[in-house]
C-alpha positions in Angstrom: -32.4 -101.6 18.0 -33.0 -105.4 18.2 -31.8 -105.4 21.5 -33.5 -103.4 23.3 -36.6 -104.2 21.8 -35.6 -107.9 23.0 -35.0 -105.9 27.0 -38.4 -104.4 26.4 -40.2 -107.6 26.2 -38.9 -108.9 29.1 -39.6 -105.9 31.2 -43.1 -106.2 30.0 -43.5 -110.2 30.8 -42.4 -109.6 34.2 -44.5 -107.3 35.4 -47.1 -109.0 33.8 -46.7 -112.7 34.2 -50.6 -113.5 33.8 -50.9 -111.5 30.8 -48.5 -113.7 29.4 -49.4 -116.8 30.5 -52.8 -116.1 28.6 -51.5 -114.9 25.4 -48.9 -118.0 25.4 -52.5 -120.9 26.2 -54.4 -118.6 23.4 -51.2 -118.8 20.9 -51.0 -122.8 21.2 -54.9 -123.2 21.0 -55.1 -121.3 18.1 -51.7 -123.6 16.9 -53.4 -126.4 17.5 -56.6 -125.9 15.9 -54.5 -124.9 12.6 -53.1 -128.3 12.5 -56.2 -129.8 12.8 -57.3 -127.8 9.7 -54.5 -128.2 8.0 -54.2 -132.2 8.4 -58.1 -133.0 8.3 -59.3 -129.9 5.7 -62.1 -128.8 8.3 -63.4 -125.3 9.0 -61.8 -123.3 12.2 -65.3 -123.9 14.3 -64.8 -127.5 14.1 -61.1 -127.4 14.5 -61.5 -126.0 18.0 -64.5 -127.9 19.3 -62.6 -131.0 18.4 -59.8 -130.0 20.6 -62.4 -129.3 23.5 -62.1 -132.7 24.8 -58.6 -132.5 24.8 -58.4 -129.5 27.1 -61.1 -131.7 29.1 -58.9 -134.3 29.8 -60.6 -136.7 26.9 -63.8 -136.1 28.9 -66.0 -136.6 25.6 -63.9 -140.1 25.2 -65.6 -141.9 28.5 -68.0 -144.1 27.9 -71.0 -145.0 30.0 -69.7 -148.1 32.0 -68.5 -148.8 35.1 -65.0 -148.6 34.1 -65.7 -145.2 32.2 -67.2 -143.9 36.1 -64.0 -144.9 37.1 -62.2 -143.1 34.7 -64.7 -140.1 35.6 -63.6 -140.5 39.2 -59.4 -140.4 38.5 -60.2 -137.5 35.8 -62.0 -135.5 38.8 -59.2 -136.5 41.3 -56.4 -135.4 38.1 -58.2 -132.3 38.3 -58.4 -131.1 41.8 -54.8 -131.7 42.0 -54.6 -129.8 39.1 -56.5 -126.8 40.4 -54.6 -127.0 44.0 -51.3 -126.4 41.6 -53.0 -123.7 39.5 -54.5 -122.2 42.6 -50.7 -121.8 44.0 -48.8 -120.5 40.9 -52.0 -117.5 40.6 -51.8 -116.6 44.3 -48.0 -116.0 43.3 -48.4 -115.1 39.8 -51.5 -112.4 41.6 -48.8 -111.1 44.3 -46.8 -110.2 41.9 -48.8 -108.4 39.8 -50.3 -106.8 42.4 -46.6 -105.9 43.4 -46.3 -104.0 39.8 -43.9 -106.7 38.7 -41.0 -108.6 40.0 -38.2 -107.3 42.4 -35.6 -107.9 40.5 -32.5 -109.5 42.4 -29.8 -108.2 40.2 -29.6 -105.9 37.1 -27.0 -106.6 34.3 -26.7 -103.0 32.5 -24.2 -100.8 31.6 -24.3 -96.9 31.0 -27.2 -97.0 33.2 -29.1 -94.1 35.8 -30.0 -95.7 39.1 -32.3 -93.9 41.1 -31.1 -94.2 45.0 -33.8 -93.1 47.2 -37.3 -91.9 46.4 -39.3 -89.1 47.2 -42.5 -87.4 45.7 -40.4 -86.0 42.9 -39.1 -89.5 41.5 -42.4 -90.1 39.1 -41.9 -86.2 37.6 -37.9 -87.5 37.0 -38.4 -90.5 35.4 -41.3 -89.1 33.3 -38.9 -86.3 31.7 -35.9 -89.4 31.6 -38.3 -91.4 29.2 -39.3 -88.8 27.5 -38.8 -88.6 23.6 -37.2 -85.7 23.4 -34.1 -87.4 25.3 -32.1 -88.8 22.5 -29.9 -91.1 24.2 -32.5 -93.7 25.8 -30.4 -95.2 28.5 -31.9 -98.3 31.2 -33.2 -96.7 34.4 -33.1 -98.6 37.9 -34.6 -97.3 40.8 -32.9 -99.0 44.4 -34.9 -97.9 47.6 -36.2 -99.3 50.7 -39.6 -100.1 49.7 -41.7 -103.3 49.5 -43.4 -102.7 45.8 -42.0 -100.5 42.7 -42.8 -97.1 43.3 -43.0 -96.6 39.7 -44.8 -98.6 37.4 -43.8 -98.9 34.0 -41.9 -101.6 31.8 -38.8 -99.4 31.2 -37.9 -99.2 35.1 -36.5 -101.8 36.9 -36.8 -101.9 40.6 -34.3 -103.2 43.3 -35.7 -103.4 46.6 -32.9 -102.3 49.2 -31.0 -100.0 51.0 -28.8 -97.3 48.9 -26.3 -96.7 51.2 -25.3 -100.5 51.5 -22.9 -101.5 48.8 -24.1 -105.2 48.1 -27.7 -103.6 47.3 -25.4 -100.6 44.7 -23.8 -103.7 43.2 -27.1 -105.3 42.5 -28.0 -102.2 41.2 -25.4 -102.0 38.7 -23.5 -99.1 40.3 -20.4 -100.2 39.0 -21.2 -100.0 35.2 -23.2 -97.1 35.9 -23.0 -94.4 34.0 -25.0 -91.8 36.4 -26.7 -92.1 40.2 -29.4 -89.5 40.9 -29.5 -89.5 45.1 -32.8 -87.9 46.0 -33.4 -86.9 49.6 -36.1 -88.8 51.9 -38.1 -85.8 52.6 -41.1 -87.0 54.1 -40.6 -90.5 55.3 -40.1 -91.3 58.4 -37.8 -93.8 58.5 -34.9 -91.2 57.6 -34.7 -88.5 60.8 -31.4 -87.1 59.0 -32.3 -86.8 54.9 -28.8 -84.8 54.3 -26.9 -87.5 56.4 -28.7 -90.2 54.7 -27.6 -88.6 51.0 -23.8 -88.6 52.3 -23.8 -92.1 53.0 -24.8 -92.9 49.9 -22.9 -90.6 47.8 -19.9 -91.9 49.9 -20.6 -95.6 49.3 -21.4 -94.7 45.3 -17.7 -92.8 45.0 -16.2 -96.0 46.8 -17.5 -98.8 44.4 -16.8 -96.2 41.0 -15.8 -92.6 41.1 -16.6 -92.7 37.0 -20.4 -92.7 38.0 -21.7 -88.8 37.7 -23.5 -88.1 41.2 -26.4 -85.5 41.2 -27.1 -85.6 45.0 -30.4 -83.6 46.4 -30.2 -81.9 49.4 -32.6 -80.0 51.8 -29.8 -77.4 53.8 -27.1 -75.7 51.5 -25.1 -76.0 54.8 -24.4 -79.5 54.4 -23.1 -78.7 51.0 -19.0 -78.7 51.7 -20.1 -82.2 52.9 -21.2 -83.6 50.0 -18.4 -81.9 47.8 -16.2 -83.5 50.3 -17.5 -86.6 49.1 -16.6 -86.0 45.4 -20.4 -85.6 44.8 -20.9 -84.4 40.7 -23.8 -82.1 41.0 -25.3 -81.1 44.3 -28.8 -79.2 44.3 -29.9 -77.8 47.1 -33.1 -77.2 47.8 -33.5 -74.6 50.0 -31.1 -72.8 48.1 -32.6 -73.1 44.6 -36.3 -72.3 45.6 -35.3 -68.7 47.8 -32.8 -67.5 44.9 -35.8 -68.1 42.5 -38.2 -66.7 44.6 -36.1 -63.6 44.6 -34.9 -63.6 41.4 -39.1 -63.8 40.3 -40.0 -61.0 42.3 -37.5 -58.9 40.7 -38.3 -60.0 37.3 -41.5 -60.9 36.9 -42.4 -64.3 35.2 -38.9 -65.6 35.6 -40.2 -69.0 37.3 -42.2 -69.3 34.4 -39.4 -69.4 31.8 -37.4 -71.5 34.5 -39.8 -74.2 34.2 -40.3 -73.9 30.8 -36.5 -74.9 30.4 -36.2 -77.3 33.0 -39.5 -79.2 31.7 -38.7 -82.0 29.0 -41.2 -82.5 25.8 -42.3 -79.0 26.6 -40.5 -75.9 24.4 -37.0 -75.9 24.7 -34.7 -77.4 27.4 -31.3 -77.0 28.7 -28.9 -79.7 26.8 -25.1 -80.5 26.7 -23.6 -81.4 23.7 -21.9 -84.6 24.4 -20.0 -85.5 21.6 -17.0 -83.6 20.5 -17.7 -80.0 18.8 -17.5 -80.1 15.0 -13.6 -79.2 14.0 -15.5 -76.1 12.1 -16.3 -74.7 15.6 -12.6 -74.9 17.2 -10.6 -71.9 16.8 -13.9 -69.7 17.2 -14.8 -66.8 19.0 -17.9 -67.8 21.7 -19.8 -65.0 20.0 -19.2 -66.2 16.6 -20.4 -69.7 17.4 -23.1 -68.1 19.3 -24.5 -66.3 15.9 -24.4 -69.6 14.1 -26.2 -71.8 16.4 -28.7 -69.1 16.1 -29.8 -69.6 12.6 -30.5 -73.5 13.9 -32.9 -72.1 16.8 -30.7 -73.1 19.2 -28.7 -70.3 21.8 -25.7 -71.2 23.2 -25.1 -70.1 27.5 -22.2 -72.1 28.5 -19.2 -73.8 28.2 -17.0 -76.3 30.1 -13.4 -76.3 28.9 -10.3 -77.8 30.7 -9.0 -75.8 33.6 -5.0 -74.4 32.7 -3.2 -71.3 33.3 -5.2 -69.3 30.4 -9.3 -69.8 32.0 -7.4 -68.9 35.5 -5.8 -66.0 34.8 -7.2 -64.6 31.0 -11.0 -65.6 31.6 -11.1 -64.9 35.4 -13.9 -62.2 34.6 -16.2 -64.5 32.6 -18.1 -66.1 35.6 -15.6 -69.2 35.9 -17.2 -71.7 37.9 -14.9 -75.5 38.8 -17.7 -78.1 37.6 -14.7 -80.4 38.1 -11.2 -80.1 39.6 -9.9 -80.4 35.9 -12.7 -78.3 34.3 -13.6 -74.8 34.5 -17.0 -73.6 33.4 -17.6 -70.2 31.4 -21.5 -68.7 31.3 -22.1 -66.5 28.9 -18.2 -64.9 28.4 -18.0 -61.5 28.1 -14.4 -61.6 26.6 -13.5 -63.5 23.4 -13.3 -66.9 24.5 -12.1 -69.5 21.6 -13.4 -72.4 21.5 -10.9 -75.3 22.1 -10.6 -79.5 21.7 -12.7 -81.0 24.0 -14.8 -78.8 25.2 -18.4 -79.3 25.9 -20.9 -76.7 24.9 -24.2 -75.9 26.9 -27.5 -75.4 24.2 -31.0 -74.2 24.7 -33.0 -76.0 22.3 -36.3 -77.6 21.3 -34.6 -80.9 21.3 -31.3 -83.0 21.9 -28.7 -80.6 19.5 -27.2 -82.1 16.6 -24.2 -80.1 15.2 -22.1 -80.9 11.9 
């Protein structure tokens, strides 16, 4: 906890450098105006305006002589070289700000999401990744060919390069990552080939660390053997998920509703995967039966990922088997009586991240 309050602090001082310049000057003022009432047993009003002169250089120290004039004229000339220095650190300190932060050279996470690309969708992703309802806070580092962070906030870093090229991935962590969202360049211009551009970088990301779970976006289902190719983790495609739920809606009204509903975080209940391993209780259960009891916690269980043998190939080949990996085999909503087994992952619909025991 100490930690990453300690991570959260320095997010905040760089990407606001100024901010924190002036709470540091207003810290040691106030310091040194309690050691002047401390040592000389004065009131705080005269503490500081005895420290004026200080900050002045010992202005209220000159006398009126020649040889104070002259001690005018060097304080004067101390001071414009001062203000030349000053004037240099704010244009830089300004350009950054302006900026929304530094660009940071090199991230040093681990079990982190980097963000390769962006598109008009990042802001609504990263929004529902910091939300609350997201148990598990992990870092978050967006890498994409762009000048400025395109997302302000003090829990986002932001690497300025080129996804697809593996020194910018390795400054972005990629190998101690512990996920890569890939979203497609829709609009800029820069990319004439979005779905080519996503290859690239899913193909660099596998190279450097085939652990890192891929979620690739992509704007033509036809490129999708592509991508799976490519040993990409999760591959949505756009075209294909917004014309099966425009039909799906029109044959049962206020389906995109519930859709959104679910797929919205700190709003109702979301889709969730149980991470950790199922209670012992639960192993050696019929879906259905664990079904009923999750029930009774308001949460309803769809899905489960189990470890693809001989028994999901040929006993559950009627329960909507789908390969989520080539060692695991996905069941949605059985119909038979599937037992629950070690090391299997359940799928939830809850109000917030389940917690079994």
């Amino acid at each position: 906890m100490q930690y990453n309050l300690l991570i959260q602090i320095g997010r905040w001082i760089r990407r606001h450098p100024i901010q924190f310049i002036i709470i540091i000057l207003i810290v040691i003022y106030i310091l040194a105006s309690s050691i002047i009432i401390f040592y000389e047993k004065v009131g705080f009003l005269e503490a500081t305006l005895r420290i004026i002169p200080s900050f002045l250089g010992e202005l209220g120290a000159i006398e009126v002589n020649p040889t104070g004039f002259a001690s005018m004229l060097g304080l004067f000339v101390y001071a414009g070289f001062l203000c030349i220095l000053i004037g240099k650190a704010a244009e830089v300190l300004v350009s950054i700000s302006l900026k929304g932060g530094i660009v940071m050279k090199k991230v040093r996470y681990k079990n982190h999401i980097v963000i390769c690309g962006w598109n008009y969708q990042g802001a609504k992703i990263i929004e529902c990744l910091l939300t609350e309802d997201i148990h598990h806070e992990k870092p978050i580092v967006i890498l994409a060919d762009l000048d400025k962070p395109p997302y302000s906030s003090d829990k986002v870093d932001f690497i300025s390069g080129q996804p697809w090229r593996k020194e910018d991935l390795i400054r972005a962590g990629i190998l101690d990552a512990d996920s890569a969202i890939i979203l497609t360049d829709i609009t800029s211009e820069k990319s004439k080939n979005p779905d080519a551009d996503a290859l690239m970088i899913t193909l660099a990301i596998e190279s450097l660390n085939r652990d890192v779970h891929t979620c690739v976006q992509l704007l033509s289902s036809e490129n999708r053997e592509h991508l799976e190719n490519a040993n990409a983790d999760e591959i949505i495609c756009l075209d294909q998920v917004g014309g099966n739920l425009a039909v799906t809606s029109t044959l049962n009204h206020g389906l995109s509703k519930i859709i959104n509903e679910l797929l919205t975080f700190n709003l109702g209940s979301e889709f969730y995967r149980f991470k950790r391993e199922i209670p012992e209780k639960y192993i050696g259960k019929s879906f259905t039966d664990v079904s009923k009891e999750l029930i009774d916690k308001k949460m309803i269980l769809i899905a489960v990922e189990t470890q693809k043998d001989e028994y999901i190939l040929e006993e559950c080949s009627h329960d909507w088997v789908h390969s989520s990996t080539e060692t695991r085999a996905m069941l949605i909503n059985p119909q038979g009586e599937y037992i629950l087994r070690e090391n299997d992952s359940l799928f939830i619909i809850s109000e917030k991240e389940p917690i079994l025991n």
